[in-house]
C-alpha positions in Angstrom: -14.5 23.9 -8.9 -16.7 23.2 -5.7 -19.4 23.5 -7.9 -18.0 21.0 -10.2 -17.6 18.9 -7.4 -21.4 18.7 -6.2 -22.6 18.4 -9.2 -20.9 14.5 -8.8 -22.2 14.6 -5.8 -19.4 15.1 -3.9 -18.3 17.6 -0.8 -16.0 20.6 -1.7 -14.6 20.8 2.3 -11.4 22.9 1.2 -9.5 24.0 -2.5 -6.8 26.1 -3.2 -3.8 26.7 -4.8 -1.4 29.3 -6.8 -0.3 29.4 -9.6 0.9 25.7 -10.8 -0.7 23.2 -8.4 -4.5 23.1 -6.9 -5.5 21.0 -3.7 -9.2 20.2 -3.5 -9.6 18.5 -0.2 -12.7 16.4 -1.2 -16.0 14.5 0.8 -16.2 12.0 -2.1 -18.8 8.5 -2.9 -17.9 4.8 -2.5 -19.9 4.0 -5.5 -17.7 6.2 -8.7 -13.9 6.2 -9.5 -12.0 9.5 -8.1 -10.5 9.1 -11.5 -13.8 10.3 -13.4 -14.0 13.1 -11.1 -10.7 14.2 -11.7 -11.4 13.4 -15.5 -14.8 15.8 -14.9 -13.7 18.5 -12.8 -10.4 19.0 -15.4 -12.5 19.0 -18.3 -15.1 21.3 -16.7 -12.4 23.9 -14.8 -10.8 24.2 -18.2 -13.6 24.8 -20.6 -14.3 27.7 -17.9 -11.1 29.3 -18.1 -11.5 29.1 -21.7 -14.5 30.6 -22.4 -15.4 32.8 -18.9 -11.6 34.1 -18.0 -10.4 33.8 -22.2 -7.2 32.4 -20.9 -7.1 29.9 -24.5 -3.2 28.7 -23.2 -4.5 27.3 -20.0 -3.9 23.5 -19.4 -3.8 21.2 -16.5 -1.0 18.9 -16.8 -1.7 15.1 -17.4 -1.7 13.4 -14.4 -2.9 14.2 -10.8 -2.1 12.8 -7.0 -4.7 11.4 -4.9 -4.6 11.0 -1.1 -7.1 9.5 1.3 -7.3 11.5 4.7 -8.7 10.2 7.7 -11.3 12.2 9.3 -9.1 13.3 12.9 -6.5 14.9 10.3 -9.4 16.9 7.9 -8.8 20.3 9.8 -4.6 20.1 9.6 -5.5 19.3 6.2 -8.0 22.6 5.3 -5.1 24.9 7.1 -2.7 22.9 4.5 -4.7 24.3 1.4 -5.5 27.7 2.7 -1.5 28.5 3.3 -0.8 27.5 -0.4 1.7 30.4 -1.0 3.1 31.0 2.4 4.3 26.9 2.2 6.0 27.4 -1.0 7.9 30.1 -0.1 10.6 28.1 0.9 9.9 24.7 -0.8 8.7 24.1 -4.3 5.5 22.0 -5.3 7.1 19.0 -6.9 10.3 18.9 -4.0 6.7 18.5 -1.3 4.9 15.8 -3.2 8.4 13.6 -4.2 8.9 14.0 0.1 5.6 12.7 0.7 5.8 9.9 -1.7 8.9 8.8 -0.2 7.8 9.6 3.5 5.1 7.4 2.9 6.6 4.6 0.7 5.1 5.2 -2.5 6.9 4.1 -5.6 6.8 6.3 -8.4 9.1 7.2 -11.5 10.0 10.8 -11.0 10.2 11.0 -14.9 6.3 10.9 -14.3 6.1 13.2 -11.6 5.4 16.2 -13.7 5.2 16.7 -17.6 
């Protein structure tokens, strides 16, 4: 995925995940949408898992959350990404990203949180 990532000339500072959610913690341009990196590194990551690992089920779900970070908060955030499976231990994906919505006044329909 970081290699994805460069090759839209973007910074891979910190990804990781388990087994239904990545986080890619991301140095990206001014000048192009997140949306077509998203769009690329999907598209990309998924022909890979196709055709290197010959997992033909895999499938990244529709939709995708994007947060901006400010630069003081980058290392809490790396520590965030790298403790993927000790964090959900004791609370699920989808109850963490319906808190932070809501912690941070994001409207939403939660019939769209996850398909």
């Amino acid at each position: 995925m970081g290699g994805i990532i460069r090759e839209r000339q973007g910074v891979p500072l910190s990804i990781g995940g388990v087994e239904d959610h990545v986080h890619a913690l991301v140095g990206w341009r001014t000048d192009a949408a997140i949306a077509d990196l998203l769009r690329h590194l999907k598209t990309r990551s998924s022909r890979w898992v196709h055709e290197t690992i010959g997992i033909p089920e895999f499938a990244w779900q529709e939709g995708y959350a994007v947060f901006s970070v400010s630069k003081s908060h980058t290392e809490r955030v790396k520590l965030y990404i790298q403790n993927q499976r000790e964090h959900h231990r004791t609370r699920s994906f989808k109850e963490e990203l319906i808190a932070l919505l809501d912690a941070h006044g994001v409207e939403y329909d939660a019939r769209y949180v996850f398909d």
